[in-house]
C-alpha positions as CSV (number, residue, x, y, z in Angstrom):
1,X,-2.5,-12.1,11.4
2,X,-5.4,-11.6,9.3
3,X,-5.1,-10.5,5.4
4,X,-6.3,-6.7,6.4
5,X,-3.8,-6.6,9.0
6,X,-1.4,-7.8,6.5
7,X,-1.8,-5.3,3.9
8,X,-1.9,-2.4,6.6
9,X,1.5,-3.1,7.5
10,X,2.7,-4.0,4.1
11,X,1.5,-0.1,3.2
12,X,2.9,1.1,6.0
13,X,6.4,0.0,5.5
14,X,6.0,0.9,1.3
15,X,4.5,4.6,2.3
16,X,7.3,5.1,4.8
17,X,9.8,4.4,1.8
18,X,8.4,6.5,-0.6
19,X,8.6,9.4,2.0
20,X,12.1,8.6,2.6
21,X,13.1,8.3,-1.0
22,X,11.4,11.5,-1.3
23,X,12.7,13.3,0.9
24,X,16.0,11.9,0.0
25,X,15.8,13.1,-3.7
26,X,16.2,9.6,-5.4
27,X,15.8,9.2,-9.0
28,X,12.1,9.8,-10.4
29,X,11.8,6.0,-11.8
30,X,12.5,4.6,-8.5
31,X,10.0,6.6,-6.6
32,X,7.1,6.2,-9.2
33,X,7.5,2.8,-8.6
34,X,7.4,2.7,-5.1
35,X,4.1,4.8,-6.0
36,X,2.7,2.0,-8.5
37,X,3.5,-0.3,-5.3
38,X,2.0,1.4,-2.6
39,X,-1.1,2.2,-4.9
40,X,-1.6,-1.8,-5.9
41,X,-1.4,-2.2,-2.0
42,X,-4.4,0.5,-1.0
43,X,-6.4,-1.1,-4.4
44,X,-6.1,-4.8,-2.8
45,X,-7.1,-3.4,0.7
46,X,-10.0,-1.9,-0.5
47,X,-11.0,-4.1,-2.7
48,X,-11.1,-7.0,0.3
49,X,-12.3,-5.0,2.7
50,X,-15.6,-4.5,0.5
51,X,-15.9,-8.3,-0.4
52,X,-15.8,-8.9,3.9
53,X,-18.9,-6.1,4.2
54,X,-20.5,-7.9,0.9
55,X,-20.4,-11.6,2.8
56,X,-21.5,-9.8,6.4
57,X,-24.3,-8.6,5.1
């Protein structure tokens, strides 16, 4: 599975927690966490994903 792939799924499953935890009320800290998370996850994605384009072109 390539590293892309990777941190699709790994966002994924981290976004789909943070909706449930949401949705089930939990505690602020918890969820801003999850959020911290999810955001380090979508920063790493992009980040690679422009280093790829960089060394295609």
């Amino acid at each position: 599975m390539s590293y892309l792939s990777e941190l699709k799924r790994e966002i994924e499953a981290v976004r789909k927690k943070l909706d449930v935890a949401v949705g089930k009320d939990v505690c602020a800290p918890e969820c801003y966490q999850m959020s911290i998370q999810l955001d380090k996850l979508i920063e790493a994605y992009i980040q690679y994903e422009k280093e790829v384009r960089l060394r295609l072109n």
